[in-house]
PDB file with SEQRES, HELIX, SHEET and CRYST1 records, atoms N, CA, C and O in Angstrom:
SEQRES   1 A   85  UNK UNK UNK UNK UNK UNK UNK UNK UNK UNK UNK UNK UNK          
SEQRES   2 A   85  UNK UNK UNK UNK UNK UNK UNK UNK UNK UNK UNK UNK UNK          
SEQRES   3 A   85  UNK UNK UNK UNK UNK UNK UNK UNK UNK UNK UNK UNK UNK          
SEQRES   4 A   85  UNK UNK UNK UNK UNK UNK UNK UNK UNK UNK UNK UNK UNK          
SEQRES   5 A   85  UNK UNK UNK UNK UNK UNK UNK UNK UNK UNK UNK UNK UNK          
SEQRES   6 A   85  UNK UNK UNK UNK UNK UNK UNK UNK UNK UNK UNK UNK UNK          
SEQRES   7 A   85  UNK UNK UNK UNK UNK UNK UNK                                  
HELIX    1 AA1 UNK A   55  UNK A   64  1                                  10    
HELIX    2 AA2 UNK A   67  UNK A   84  1                                  18    
SHEET    1 AA1 3 UNK A   3  UNK A  15  0                                        
SHEET    2 AA1 3 UNK A  19  UNK A  30 -1                                        
SHEET    3 AA1 3 UNK A  33  UNK A  44 -1                                        
CRYST1    1.000    1.000    1.000  90.00  90.00  90.00 P 1           1          
ATOM      1  N   UNK A   1     -17.058 152.457 -82.041  1.00  0.00           N  
ATOM      2  CA  UNK A   1     -18.226 151.968 -82.710  1.00  0.00           C  
ATOM      3  C   UNK A   1     -18.512 150.558 -82.203  1.00  0.00           C  
ATOM      4  O   UNK A   1     -18.053 149.583 -82.796  1.00  0.00           O  
ATOM      5  N   UNK A   2     -19.239 150.447 -81.149  1.00  0.00           N  
ATOM      6  CA  UNK A   2     -19.553 149.129 -80.586  1.00  0.00           C  
ATOM      7  C   UNK A   2     -20.837 148.681 -80.984  1.00  0.00           C  
ATOM      8  O   UNK A   2     -21.802 149.429 -80.827  1.00  0.00           O  
ATOM      9  N   UNK A   3     -20.991 147.365 -81.562  1.00  0.00           N  
ATOM     10  CA  UNK A   3     -22.236 146.736 -81.855  1.00  0.00           C  
ATOM     11  C   UNK A   3     -22.535 145.751 -80.693  1.00  0.00           C  
ATOM     12  O   UNK A   3     -21.667 144.966 -80.312  1.00  0.00           O  
ATOM     13  N   UNK A   4     -23.711 145.797 -80.160  1.00  0.00           N  
ATOM     14  CA  UNK A   4     -24.288 144.901 -79.123  1.00  0.00           C  
ATOM     15  C   UNK A   4     -25.531 144.226 -79.515  1.00  0.00           C  
ATOM     16  O   UNK A   4     -26.461 144.773 -80.108  1.00  0.00           O  
ATOM     17  N   UNK A   5     -25.481 142.982 -79.135  1.00  0.00           N  
ATOM     18  CA  UNK A   5     -26.842 142.303 -79.429  1.00  0.00           C  
ATOM     19  C   UNK A   5     -27.259 141.563 -78.145  1.00  0.00           C  
ATOM     20  O   UNK A   5     -26.452 140.931 -77.463  1.00  0.00           O  
ATOM     21  N   UNK A   6     -28.581 141.680 -77.855  1.00  0.00           N  
ATOM     22  CA  UNK A   6     -29.152 140.998 -76.704  1.00  0.00           C  
ATOM     23  C   UNK A   6     -30.583 140.494 -77.087  1.00  0.00           C  
ATOM     24  O   UNK A   6     -31.300 141.026 -77.935  1.00  0.00           O  
ATOM     25  N   UNK A   7     -30.878 139.452 -76.381  1.00  0.00           N  
ATOM     26  CA  UNK A   7     -32.326 138.731 -76.518  1.00  0.00           C  
ATOM     27  C   UNK A   7     -33.012 138.908 -75.163  1.00  0.00           C  
ATOM     28  O   UNK A   7     -32.399 138.937 -74.096  1.00  0.00           O  
ATOM     29  N   UNK A   8     -34.337 139.025 -75.298  1.00  0.00           N  
ATOM     30  CA  UNK A   8     -35.106 138.919 -74.149  1.00  0.00           C  
ATOM     31  C   UNK A   8     -36.593 138.530 -74.514  1.00  0.00           C  
ATOM     32  O   UNK A   8     -37.125 138.907 -75.558  1.00  0.00           O  
ATOM     33  N   UNK A   9     -37.242 137.719 -73.533  1.00  0.00           N  
ATOM     34  CA  UNK A   9     -38.682 137.469 -73.708  1.00  0.00           C  
ATOM     35  C   UNK A   9     -39.357 138.733 -73.350  1.00  0.00           C  
ATOM     36  O   UNK A   9     -39.273 139.207 -72.217  1.00  0.00           O  
ATOM     37  N   UNK A  10     -40.060 139.309 -74.356  1.00  0.00           N  
ATOM     38  CA  UNK A  10     -40.760 140.558 -74.157  1.00  0.00           C  
ATOM     39  C   UNK A  10     -42.215 140.501 -74.198  1.00  0.00           C  
ATOM     40  O   UNK A  10     -42.890 141.496 -73.934  1.00  0.00           O  
ATOM     41  N   UNK A  11     -42.720 139.396 -74.512  1.00  0.00           N  
ATOM     42  CA  UNK A  11     -44.280 139.176 -74.528  1.00  0.00           C  
ATOM     43  C   UNK A  11     -44.540 137.711 -74.265  1.00  0.00           C  
ATOM     44  O   UNK A  11     -43.870 136.819 -74.785  1.00  0.00           O  
ATOM     45  N   UNK A  12     -45.604 137.493 -73.385  1.00  0.00           N  
ATOM     46  CA  UNK A  12     -46.146 136.186 -73.129  1.00  0.00           C  
ATOM     47  C   UNK A  12     -47.648 136.346 -73.112  1.00  0.00           C  
ATOM     48  O   UNK A  12     -48.180 137.146 -72.341  1.00  0.00           O  
ATOM     49  N   UNK A  13     -48.345 135.590 -73.958  1.00  0.00           N  
ATOM     50  CA  UNK A  13     -49.796 135.651 -73.941  1.00  0.00           C  
ATOM     51  C   UNK A  13     -50.419 134.377 -73.951  1.00  0.00           C  
ATOM     52  O   UNK A  13     -49.888 133.441 -74.548  1.00  0.00           O  
ATOM     53  N   UNK A  14     -51.561 134.245 -73.309  1.00  0.00           N  
ATOM     54  CA  UNK A  14     -52.357 133.057 -73.329  1.00  0.00           C  
ATOM     55  C   UNK A  14     -53.447 133.267 -74.446  1.00  0.00           C  
ATOM     56  O   UNK A  14     -54.275 134.176 -74.382  1.00  0.00           O  
ATOM     57  N   UNK A  15     -53.384 132.372 -75.455  1.00  0.00           N  
ATOM     58  CA  UNK A  15     -54.144 132.426 -76.623  1.00  0.00           C  
ATOM     59  C   UNK A  15     -55.121 131.078 -76.600  1.00  0.00           C  
ATOM     60  O   UNK A  15     -54.687 129.986 -76.233  1.00  0.00           O  
ATOM     61  N   UNK A  16     -56.283 131.255 -76.968  1.00  0.00           N  
ATOM     62  CA  UNK A  16     -57.270 130.202 -77.188  1.00  0.00           C  
ATOM     63  C   UNK A  16     -57.618 129.404 -75.903  1.00  0.00           C  
ATOM     64  O   UNK A  16     -58.128 128.285 -75.955  1.00  0.00           O  
ATOM     65  N   UNK A  17     -57.317 130.034 -74.765  1.00  0.00           N  
ATOM     66  CA  UNK A  17     -57.790 129.345 -73.521  1.00  0.00           C  
ATOM     67  C   UNK A  17     -56.648 128.546 -72.899  1.00  0.00           C  
ATOM     68  O   UNK A  17     -56.644 128.448 -71.672  1.00  0.00           O  
ATOM     69  N   UNK A  18     -55.696 127.973 -73.597  1.00  0.00           N  
ATOM     70  CA  UNK A  18     -54.513 127.155 -73.037  1.00  0.00           C  
ATOM     71  C   UNK A  18     -53.201 127.387 -73.758  1.00  0.00           C  
ATOM     72  O   UNK A  18     -52.162 127.171 -73.134  1.00  0.00           O  
ATOM     73  N   UNK A  19     -53.152 127.786 -74.953  1.00  0.00           N  
ATOM     74  CA  UNK A  19     -51.933 127.993 -75.686  1.00  0.00           C  
ATOM     75  C   UNK A  19     -51.210 129.165 -75.149  1.00  0.00           C  
ATOM     76  O   UNK A  19     -51.838 130.193 -74.893  1.00  0.00           O  
ATOM     77  N   UNK A  20     -49.934 129.085 -74.959  1.00  0.00           N  
ATOM     78  CA  UNK A  20     -49.058 130.096 -74.406  1.00  0.00           C  
ATOM     79  C   UNK A  20     -48.181 130.571 -75.527  1.00  0.00           C  
ATOM     80  O   UNK A  20     -47.357 129.781 -75.986  1.00  0.00           O  
ATOM     81  N   UNK A  21     -48.286 131.863 -76.041  1.00  0.00           N  
ATOM     82  CA  UNK A  21     -47.504 132.333 -77.137  1.00  0.00           C  
ATOM     83  C   UNK A  21     -46.372 133.087 -76.488  1.00  0.00           C  
ATOM     84  O   UNK A  21     -46.628 133.990 -75.692  1.00  0.00           O  
ATOM     85  N   UNK A  22     -45.155 132.768 -76.784  1.00  0.00           N  
ATOM     86  CA  UNK A  22     -44.031 133.523 -76.249  1.00  0.00           C  
ATOM     87  C   UNK A  22     -43.226 134.304 -77.449  1.00  0.00           C  
ATOM     88  O   UNK A  22     -42.960 133.748 -78.514  1.00  0.00           O  
ATOM     89  N   UNK A  23     -42.911 135.510 -77.181  1.00  0.00           N  
ATOM     90  CA  UNK A  23     -42.075 136.352 -78.143  1.00  0.00           C  
ATOM     91  C   UNK A  23     -40.852 136.662 -77.556  1.00  0.00           C  
ATOM     92  O   UNK A  23     -40.798 137.143 -76.425  1.00  0.00           O  
ATOM     93  N   UNK A  24     -39.755 136.401 -78.306  1.00  0.00           N  
ATOM     94  CA  UNK A  24     -38.441 136.771 -77.910  1.00  0.00           C  
ATOM     95  C   UNK A  24     -37.900 137.796 -78.986  1.00  0.00           C  
ATOM     96  O   UNK A  24     -37.901 137.551 -80.192  1.00  0.00           O  
ATOM     97  N   UNK A  25     -37.433 138.981 -78.417  1.00  0.00           N  
ATOM     98  CA  UNK A  25     -36.953 140.042 -79.172  1.00  0.00           C  
ATOM     99  C   UNK A  25     -35.399 139.907 -79.109  1.00  0.00           C  
ATOM    100  O   UNK A  25     -34.794 139.603 -78.081  1.00  0.00           O  
ATOM    101  N   UNK A  26     -34.800 140.169 -80.346  1.00  0.00           N  
ATOM    102  CA  UNK A  26     -33.340 140.286 -80.450  1.00  0.00           C  
ATOM    103  C   UNK A  26     -33.171 141.715 -80.944  1.00  0.00           C  
ATOM    104  O   UNK A  26     -33.739 142.145 -81.947  1.00  0.00           O  
ATOM    105  N   UNK A  27     -32.302 142.462 -80.125  1.00  0.00           N  
ATOM    106  CA  UNK A  27     -32.096 143.832 -80.451  1.00  0.00           C  
ATOM    107  C   UNK A  27     -30.641 144.042 -80.621  1.00  0.00           C  
ATOM    108  O   UNK A  27     -29.832 143.553 -79.833  1.00  0.00           O  
ATOM    109  N   UNK A  28     -30.288 144.783 -81.668  1.00  0.00           N  
ATOM    110  CA  UNK A  28     -28.911 145.068 -82.012  1.00  0.00           C  
ATOM    111  C   UNK A  28     -28.771 146.630 -81.878  1.00  0.00           C  
ATOM    112  O   UNK A  28     -29.539 147.402 -82.452  1.00  0.00           O  
ATOM    113  N   UNK A  29     -27.813 147.003 -81.136  1.00  0.00           N  
ATOM    114  CA  UNK A  29     -27.598 148.423 -80.849  1.00  0.00           C  
ATOM    115  C   UNK A  29     -26.118 148.817 -81.294  1.00  0.00           C  
ATOM    116  O   UNK A  29     -25.181 148.026 -81.182  1.00  0.00           O  
ATOM    117  N   UNK A  30     -25.991 150.068 -81.791  1.00  0.00           N  
ATOM    118  CA  UNK A  30     -24.643 150.505 -82.197  1.00  0.00           C  
ATOM    119  C   UNK A  30     -24.435 151.760 -81.326  1.00  0.00           C  
ATOM    120  O   UNK A  30     -25.209 152.716 -81.385  1.00  0.00           O  
ATOM    121  N   UNK A  31     -23.404 151.721 -80.549  1.00  0.00           N  
ATOM    122  CA  UNK A  31     -23.127 152.827 -79.501  1.00  0.00           C  
ATOM    123  C   UNK A  31     -24.429 153.247 -78.795  1.00  0.00           C  
ATOM    124  O   UNK A  31     -24.773 154.424 -78.683  1.00  0.00           O  
ATOM    125  N   UNK A  32     -25.073 152.278 -78.365  1.00  0.00           N  
ATOM    126  CA  UNK A  32     -26.321 152.452 -77.476  1.00  0.00           C  
ATOM    127  C   UNK A  32     -27.601 152.936 -78.158  1.00  0.00           C  
ATOM    128  O   UNK A  32     -28.604 153.240 -77.511  1.00  0.00           O  
ATOM    129  N   UNK A  33     -27.520 153.002 -79.618  1.00  0.00           N  
ATOM    130  CA  UNK A  33     -28.655 153.294 -80.314  1.00  0.00           C  
ATOM    131  C   UNK A  33     -29.127 152.033 -81.089  1.00  0.00           C  
ATOM    132  O   UNK A  33     -28.329 151.401 -81.781  1.00  0.00           O  
ATOM    133  N   UNK A  34     -30.403 151.679 -80.969  1.00  0.00           N  
ATOM    134  CA  UNK A  34     -31.002 150.551 -81.546  1.00  0.00           C  
ATOM    135  C   UNK A  34     -30.942 150.699 -83.074  1.00  0.00           C  
ATOM    136  O   UNK A  34     -31.474 151.669 -83.613  1.00  0.00           O  
ATOM    137  N   UNK A  35     -30.311 149.764 -83.771  1.00  0.00           N  
ATOM    138  CA  UNK A  35     -30.323 149.797 -85.215  1.00  0.00           C  
ATOM    139  C   UNK A  35     -31.088 148.650 -85.862  1.00  0.00           C  
ATOM    140  O   UNK A  35     -31.342 148.672 -87.066  1.00  0.00           O  
ATOM    141  N   UNK A  36     -31.446 147.676 -85.089  1.00  0.00           N  
ATOM    142  CA  UNK A  36     -32.281 146.537 -85.648  1.00  0.00           C  
ATOM    143  C   UNK A  36     -32.952 145.831 -84.442  1.00  0.00           C  
ATOM    144  O   UNK A  36     -32.517 145.821 -83.291  1.00  0.00           O  
ATOM    145  N   UNK A  37     -34.130 145.218 -84.915  1.00  0.00           N  
ATOM    146  CA  UNK A  37     -34.832 144.396 -83.865  1.00  0.00           C  
ATOM    147  C   UNK A  37     -35.545 143.346 -84.758  1.00  0.00           C  
ATOM    148  O   UNK A  37     -36.085 143.676 -85.814  1.00  0.00           O  
ATOM    149  N   UNK A  38     -35.528 142.105 -84.313  1.00  0.00           N  
ATOM    150  CA  UNK A  38     -36.282 140.994 -84.804  1.00  0.00           C  
ATOM    151  C   UNK A  38     -36.921 140.326 -83.791  1.00  0.00           C  
ATOM    152  O   UNK A  38     -36.594 140.546 -82.625  1.00  0.00           O  
ATOM    153  N   UNK A  39     -37.927 139.413 -84.111  1.00  0.00           N  
ATOM    154  CA  UNK A  39     -38.689 138.581 -83.181  1.00  0.00           C  
ATOM    155  C   UNK A  39     -38.743 137.144 -83.563  1.00  0.00           C  
ATOM    156  O   UNK A  39     -38.801 136.773 -84.735  1.00  0.00           O  
ATOM    157  N   UNK A  40     -38.724 136.337 -82.518  1.00  0.00           N  
ATOM    158  CA  UNK A  40     -38.889 134.941 -82.784  1.00  0.00           C  
ATOM    159  C   UNK A  40     -40.135 134.532 -81.808  1.00  0.00           C  
ATOM    160  O   UNK A  40     -40.180 134.931 -80.644  1.00  0.00           O  
ATOM    161  N   UNK A  41     -41.080 133.751 -82.350  1.00  0.00           N  
ATOM    162  CA  UNK A  41     -42.301 133.336 -81.575  1.00  0.00           C  
ATOM    163  C   UNK A  41     -42.348 131.867 -81.610  1.00  0.00           C  
ATOM    164  O   UNK A  41     -41.899 131.194 -82.537  1.00  0.00           O  
ATOM    165  N   UNK A  42     -43.017 131.322 -80.364  1.00  0.00           N  
ATOM    166  CA  UNK A  42     -43.310 129.867 -80.294  1.00  0.00           C  
ATOM    167  C   UNK A  42     -44.461 129.705 -79.438  1.00  0.00           C  
ATOM    168  O   UNK A  42     -44.718 130.524 -78.556  1.00  0.00           O  
ATOM    169  N   UNK A  43     -45.191 128.640 -79.669  1.00  0.00           N  
ATOM    170  CA  UNK A  43     -46.362 128.307 -78.864  1.00  0.00           C  
ATOM    171  C   UNK A  43     -46.209 127.013 -78.023  1.00  0.00           C  
ATOM    172  O   UNK A  43     -45.714 125.975 -78.463  1.00  0.00           O  
ATOM    173  N   UNK A  44     -46.651 127.171 -76.859  1.00  0.00           N  
ATOM    174  CA  UNK A  44     -46.555 125.992 -75.847  1.00  0.00           C  
ATOM    175  C   UNK A  44     -48.043 125.552 -75.517  1.00  0.00           C  
ATOM    176  O   UNK A  44     -48.893 126.392 -75.222  1.00  0.00           O  
ATOM    177  N   UNK A  45     -48.306 124.240 -75.578  1.00  0.00           N  
ATOM    178  CA  UNK A  45     -49.581 123.713 -75.138  1.00  0.00           C  
ATOM    179  C   UNK A  45     -49.402 123.001 -73.828  1.00  0.00           C  
ATOM    180  O   UNK A  45     -48.290 122.578 -73.509  1.00  0.00           O  
ATOM    181  N   UNK A  46     -50.553 122.837 -72.986  1.00  0.00           N  
ATOM    182  CA  UNK A  46     -50.415 122.187 -71.784  1.00  0.00           C  
ATOM    183  C   UNK A  46     -49.674 120.874 -71.676  1.00  0.00           C  
ATOM    184  O   UNK A  46     -49.266 120.487 -70.581  1.00  0.00           O  
ATOM    185  N   UNK A  47     -49.472 120.117 -72.883  1.00  0.00           N  
ATOM    186  CA  UNK A  47     -48.669 118.907 -72.729  1.00  0.00           C  
ATOM    187  C   UNK A  47     -47.230 119.152 -73.254  1.00  0.00           C  
ATOM    188  O   UNK A  47     -46.561 118.174 -73.589  1.00  0.00           O  
ATOM    189  N   UNK A  48     -46.723 120.388 -73.344  1.00  0.00           N  
ATOM    190  CA  UNK A  48     -45.357 120.784 -73.727  1.00  0.00           C  
ATOM    191  C   UNK A  48     -44.430 120.582 -72.538  1.00  0.00           C  
ATOM    192  O   UNK A  48     -44.835 120.758 -71.389  1.00  0.00           O  
ATOM    193  N   UNK A  49     -43.267 120.239 -72.798  1.00  0.00           N  
ATOM    194  CA  UNK A  49     -42.207 120.138 -71.792  1.00  0.00           C  
ATOM    195  C   UNK A  49     -41.623 121.696 -71.612  1.00  0.00           C  
ATOM    196  O   UNK A  49     -40.999 122.256 -72.514  1.00  0.00           O  
ATOM    197  N   UNK A  50     -41.878 122.245 -70.472  1.00  0.00           N  
ATOM    198  CA  UNK A  50     -41.495 123.618 -70.253  1.00  0.00           C  
ATOM    199  C   UNK A  50     -40.103 123.769 -69.584  1.00  0.00           C  
ATOM    200  O   UNK A  50     -39.638 124.879 -69.326  1.00  0.00           O  
ATOM    201  N   UNK A  51     -39.487 122.662 -69.328  1.00  0.00           N  
ATOM    202  CA  UNK A  51     -38.294 122.551 -68.430  1.00  0.00           C  
ATOM    203  C   UNK A  51     -37.187 123.418 -69.109  1.00  0.00           C  
ATOM    204  O   UNK A  51     -36.304 123.849 -68.366  1.00  0.00           O  
ATOM    205  N   UNK A  52     -37.141 123.694 -70.317  1.00  0.00           N  
ATOM    206  CA  UNK A  52     -36.064 124.451 -70.942  1.00  0.00           C  
ATOM    207  C   UNK A  52     -36.496 125.928 -71.124  1.00  0.00           C  
ATOM    208  O   UNK A  52     -35.709 126.702 -71.669  1.00  0.00           O  
ATOM    209  N   UNK A  53     -37.649 126.337 -70.717  1.00  0.00           N  
ATOM    210  CA  UNK A  53     -38.131 127.723 -70.876  1.00  0.00           C  
ATOM    211  C   UNK A  53     -37.553 128.625 -69.767  1.00  0.00           C  
ATOM    212  O   UNK A  53     -37.081 128.144 -68.737  1.00  0.00           O  
ATOM    213  N   UNK A  54     -37.603 129.901 -70.000  1.00  0.00           N  
ATOM    214  CA  UNK A  54     -37.156 130.748 -69.016  1.00  0.00           C  
ATOM    215  C   UNK A  54     -38.217 130.776 -67.826  1.00  0.00           C  
ATOM    216  O   UNK A  54     -39.411 130.543 -68.013  1.00  0.00           O  
ATOM    217  N   UNK A  55     -37.652 131.093 -66.552  1.00  0.00           N  
ATOM    218  CA  UNK A  55     -38.485 130.826 -65.473  1.00  0.00           C  
ATOM    219  C   UNK A  55     -39.792 131.636 -65.486  1.00  0.00           C  
ATOM    220  O   UNK A  55     -40.781 131.158 -64.930  1.00  0.00           O  
ATOM    221  N   UNK A  56     -39.855 132.894 -66.120  1.00  0.00           N  
ATOM    222  CA  UNK A  56     -41.123 133.569 -66.129  1.00  0.00           C  
ATOM    223  C   UNK A  56     -42.100 132.975 -66.961  1.00  0.00           C  
ATOM    224  O   UNK A  56     -43.302 133.098 -66.726  1.00  0.00           O  
ATOM    225  N   UNK A  57     -41.585 132.243 -68.062  1.00  0.00           N  
ATOM    226  CA  UNK A  57     -42.553 131.430 -68.964  1.00  0.00           C  
ATOM    227  C   UNK A  57     -43.093 130.330 -68.134  1.00  0.00           C  
ATOM    228  O   UNK A  57     -44.309 130.160 -68.048  1.00  0.00           O  
ATOM    229  N   UNK A  58     -42.196 129.534 -67.485  1.00  0.00           N  
ATOM    230  CA  UNK A  58     -42.719 128.459 -66.576  1.00  0.00           C  
ATOM    231  C   UNK A  58     -43.657 128.887 -65.491  1.00  0.00           C  
ATOM    232  O   UNK A  58     -44.624 128.181 -65.203  1.00  0.00           O  
ATOM    233  N   UNK A  59     -43.415 129.990 -64.892  1.00  0.00           N  
ATOM    234  CA  UNK A  59     -44.346 130.497 -63.926  1.00  0.00           C  
ATOM    235  C   UNK A  59     -45.670 130.742 -64.388  1.00  0.00           C  
ATOM    236  O   UNK A  59     -46.656 130.370 -63.752  1.00  0.00           O  
ATOM    237  N   UNK A  60     -45.738 131.427 -65.599  1.00  0.00           N  
ATOM    238  CA  UNK A  60     -47.127 131.647 -66.258  1.00  0.00           C  
ATOM    239  C   UNK A  60     -47.802 130.240 -66.672  1.00  0.00           C  
ATOM    240  O   UNK A  60     -49.008 130.045 -66.520  1.00  0.00           O  
ATOM    241  N   UNK A  61     -47.046 129.414 -67.133  1.00  0.00           N  
ATOM    242  CA  UNK A  61     -47.672 128.083 -67.608  1.00  0.00           C  
ATOM    243  C   UNK A  61     -48.168 127.362 -66.445  1.00  0.00           C  
ATOM    244  O   UNK A  61     -49.275 126.828 -66.510  1.00  0.00           O  
ATOM    245  N   UNK A  62     -47.374 127.283 -65.251  1.00  0.00           N  
ATOM    246  CA  UNK A  62     -47.854 126.641 -64.175  1.00  0.00           C  
ATOM    247  C   UNK A  62     -49.135 127.355 -63.497  1.00  0.00           C  
ATOM    248  O   UNK A  62     -49.942 126.700 -62.838  1.00  0.00           O  
ATOM    249  N   UNK A  63     -49.242 128.527 -63.673  1.00  0.00           N  
ATOM    250  CA  UNK A  63     -50.444 129.283 -63.062  1.00  0.00           C  
ATOM    251  C   UNK A  63     -51.680 129.103 -64.055  1.00  0.00           C  
ATOM    252  O   UNK A  63     -52.830 129.000 -63.630  1.00  0.00           O  
ATOM    253  N   UNK A  64     -51.376 129.076 -65.324  1.00  0.00           N  
ATOM    254  CA  UNK A  64     -52.513 129.038 -66.385  1.00  0.00           C  
ATOM    255  C   UNK A  64     -52.910 127.599 -66.593  1.00  0.00           C  
ATOM    256  O   UNK A  64     -54.100 127.365 -66.806  1.00  0.00           O  
ATOM    257  N   UNK A  65     -52.082 126.660 -66.556  1.00  0.00           N  
ATOM    258  CA  UNK A  65     -52.508 125.291 -66.863  1.00  0.00           C  
ATOM    259  C   UNK A  65     -52.924 124.560 -65.610  1.00  0.00           C  
ATOM    260  O   UNK A  65     -52.196 123.731 -65.064  1.00  0.00           O  
ATOM    261  N   UNK A  66     -54.074 124.885 -65.192  1.00  0.00           N  
ATOM    262  CA  UNK A  66     -54.681 124.345 -64.029  1.00  0.00           C  
ATOM    263  C   UNK A  66     -55.195 122.856 -64.448  1.00  0.00           C  
ATOM    264  O   UNK A  66     -55.250 122.556 -65.641  1.00  0.00           O  
ATOM    265  N   UNK A  67     -55.537 122.011 -63.515  1.00  0.00           N  
ATOM    266  CA  UNK A  67     -55.949 120.780 -63.880  1.00  0.00           C  
ATOM    267  C   UNK A  67     -57.219 120.829 -64.760  1.00  0.00           C  
ATOM    268  O   UNK A  67     -57.366 119.974 -65.633  1.00  0.00           O  
ATOM    269  N   UNK A  68     -58.104 121.755 -64.573  1.00  0.00           N  
ATOM    270  CA  UNK A  68     -59.325 122.014 -65.348  1.00  0.00           C  
ATOM    271  C   UNK A  68     -58.886 122.311 -66.763  1.00  0.00           C  
ATOM    272  O   UNK A  68     -59.434 121.707 -67.685  1.00  0.00           O  
ATOM    273  N   UNK A  69     -57.907 123.225 -67.009  1.00  0.00           N  
ATOM    274  CA  UNK A  69     -57.467 123.638 -68.258  1.00  0.00           C  
ATOM    275  C   UNK A  69     -56.764 122.389 -69.033  1.00  0.00           C  
ATOM    276  O   UNK A  69     -57.016 122.154 -70.215  1.00  0.00           O  
ATOM    277  N   UNK A  70     -55.980 121.714 -68.361  1.00  0.00           N  
ATOM    278  CA  UNK A  70     -55.443 120.485 -68.910  1.00  0.00           C  
ATOM    279  C   UNK A  70     -56.388 119.475 -69.375  1.00  0.00           C  
ATOM    280  O   UNK A  70     -56.239 118.919 -70.463  1.00  0.00           O  
ATOM    281  N   UNK A  71     -57.398 119.210 -68.549  1.00  0.00           N  
ATOM    282  CA  UNK A  71     -58.532 118.312 -68.911  1.00  0.00           C  
ATOM    283  C   UNK A  71     -59.293 118.781 -70.161  1.00  0.00           C  
ATOM    284  O   UNK A  71     -59.609 117.992 -71.051  1.00  0.00           O  
ATOM    285  N   UNK A  72     -59.589 120.144 -70.199  1.00  0.00           N  
ATOM    286  CA  UNK A  72     -60.246 120.763 -71.372  1.00  0.00           C  
ATOM    287  C   UNK A  72     -59.369 120.496 -72.618  1.00  0.00           C  
ATOM    288  O   UNK A  72     -59.906 120.131 -73.664  1.00  0.00           O  
ATOM    289  N   UNK A  73     -58.092 120.660 -72.533  1.00  0.00           N  
ATOM    290  CA  UNK A  73     -57.163 120.582 -73.666  1.00  0.00           C  
ATOM    291  C   UNK A  73     -57.202 119.030 -74.092  1.00  0.00           C  
ATOM    292  O   UNK A  73     -57.364 118.761 -75.283  1.00  0.00           O  
ATOM    293  N   UNK A  74     -57.068 118.095 -73.225  1.00  0.00           N  
ATOM    294  CA  UNK A  74     -57.127 116.721 -73.564  1.00  0.00           C  
ATOM    295  C   UNK A  74     -58.395 116.292 -74.246  1.00  0.00           C  
ATOM    296  O   UNK A  74     -58.393 115.476 -75.168  1.00  0.00           O  
ATOM    297  N   UNK A  75     -59.531 116.891 -73.745  1.00  0.00           N  
ATOM    298  CA  UNK A  75     -60.824 116.551 -74.371  1.00  0.00           C  
ATOM    299  C   UNK A  75     -60.857 117.236 -75.817  1.00  0.00           C  
ATOM    300  O   UNK A  75     -61.376 116.653 -76.770  1.00  0.00           O  
ATOM    301  N   UNK A  76     -60.326 118.397 -75.922  1.00  0.00           N  
ATOM    302  CA  UNK A  76     -60.308 119.067 -77.284  1.00  0.00           C  
ATOM    303  C   UNK A  76     -59.369 118.157 -78.233  1.00  0.00           C  
ATOM    304  O   UNK A  76     -59.739 117.945 -79.388  1.00  0.00           O  
ATOM    305  N   UNK A  77     -58.280 117.674 -77.803  1.00  0.00           N  
ATOM    306  CA  UNK A  77     -57.436 116.776 -78.591  1.00  0.00           C  
ATOM    307  C   UNK A  77     -58.174 115.679 -79.025  1.00  0.00           C  
ATOM    308  O   UNK A  77     -58.216 115.367 -80.215  1.00  0.00           O  
ATOM    309  N   UNK A  78     -58.786 115.041 -78.106  1.00  0.00           N  
ATOM    310  CA  UNK A  78     -59.580 113.715 -78.363  1.00  0.00           C  
ATOM    311  C   UNK A  78     -60.630 113.927 -79.367  1.00  0.00           C  
ATOM    312  O   UNK A  78     -60.800 113.090 -80.253  1.00  0.00           O  
ATOM    313  N   UNK A  79     -61.341 114.983 -79.289  1.00  0.00           N  
ATOM    314  CA  UNK A  79     -62.445 115.304 -80.232  1.00  0.00           C  
ATOM    315  C   UNK A  79     -61.877 115.661 -81.535  1.00  0.00           C  
ATOM    316  O   UNK A  79     -62.455 115.353 -82.578  1.00  0.00           O  
ATOM    317  N   UNK A  80     -60.717 116.328 -81.514  1.00  0.00           N  
ATOM    318  CA  UNK A  80     -60.149 116.666 -82.917  1.00  0.00           C  
ATOM    319  C   UNK A  80     -59.632 115.483 -83.550  1.00  0.00           C  
ATOM    320  O   UNK A  80     -59.678 115.416 -84.778  1.00  0.00           O  
ATOM    321  N   UNK A  81     -59.120 114.490 -82.836  1.00  0.00           N  
ATOM    322  CA  UNK A  81     -58.743 113.064 -83.405  1.00  0.00           C  
ATOM    323  C   UNK A  81     -59.890 112.364 -84.020  1.00  0.00           C  
ATOM    324  O   UNK A  81     -59.782 111.694 -85.046  1.00  0.00           O  
ATOM    325  N   UNK A  82     -60.986 112.535 -83.371  1.00  0.00           N  
ATOM    326  CA  UNK A  82     -62.264 111.729 -83.807  1.00  0.00           C  
ATOM    327  C   UNK A  82     -62.599 112.280 -85.200  1.00  0.00           C  
ATOM    328  O   UNK A  82     -63.056 111.540 -86.071  1.00  0.00           O  
ATOM    329  N   UNK A  83     -62.370 113.579 -85.400  1.00  0.00           N  
ATOM    330  CA  UNK A  83     -62.800 114.220 -86.801  1.00  0.00           C  
ATOM    331  C   UNK A  83     -61.828 113.833 -87.859  1.00  0.00           C  
ATOM    332  O   UNK A  83     -62.164 113.932 -89.040  1.00  0.00           O  
ATOM    333  N   UNK A  84     -60.536 113.356 -87.493  1.00  0.00           N  
ATOM    334  CA  UNK A  84     -59.520 112.866 -88.406  1.00  0.00           C  
ATOM    335  C   UNK A  84     -59.922 111.485 -88.896  1.00  0.00           C  
ATOM    336  O   UNK A  84     -59.939 111.182 -90.089  1.00  0.00           O  
ATOM    337  N   UNK A  85     -60.251 110.651 -87.883  1.00  0.00           N  
ATOM    338  CA  UNK A  85     -60.447 109.157 -88.155  1.00  0.00           C  
ATOM    339  C   UNK A  85     -61.500 108.868 -89.111  1.00  0.00           C  
ATOM    340  O   UNK A  85     -61.755 107.702 -89.414  1.00  0.00           O  
TER     341      UNK A  85                                                      
END                                                                             
């Protein structure tokens, strides 16, 4: 009776034009049969430090976050801050 646990990034989505939503699945199996699965999600923005992310997440971020997307994100942040002040 062996329990095994593993995690993997199983979903990466671009949401709202520049946010990257990452889902990590944790799967527990008993003798090769899945007995539990849970998820952990997080969101990265164009100004996020992606150095600690898995390579496939970094690759998608580098492809999606073009200079134009980064500029649009910065303009969005500036506009949002004007509404707060």
């Amino acid at each position: 009776m062996a329990l095994t646990e593993f995690t993997s990034i199983d979903q990466i989505e671009i949401v709202g034009g520049w946010n990257i939503q990452v889902r990590q699945a944790t799967v527990i199996t008993k003798d090769g049969v899945q007995v539990a699965r849970s998820f952990h999600r997080w969101v990265l923005n164009p100004d996020s430090d992606i150095g600690g992310q898995e390579q496939k997440v970094q690759d998608i971020a580098n492809a999606a976050w073009t200079p134009e997307v980064k500029a649009a994100y910065e303009a969005f942040k500036a506009q949002a801050l004007k509404g707060v002040a």
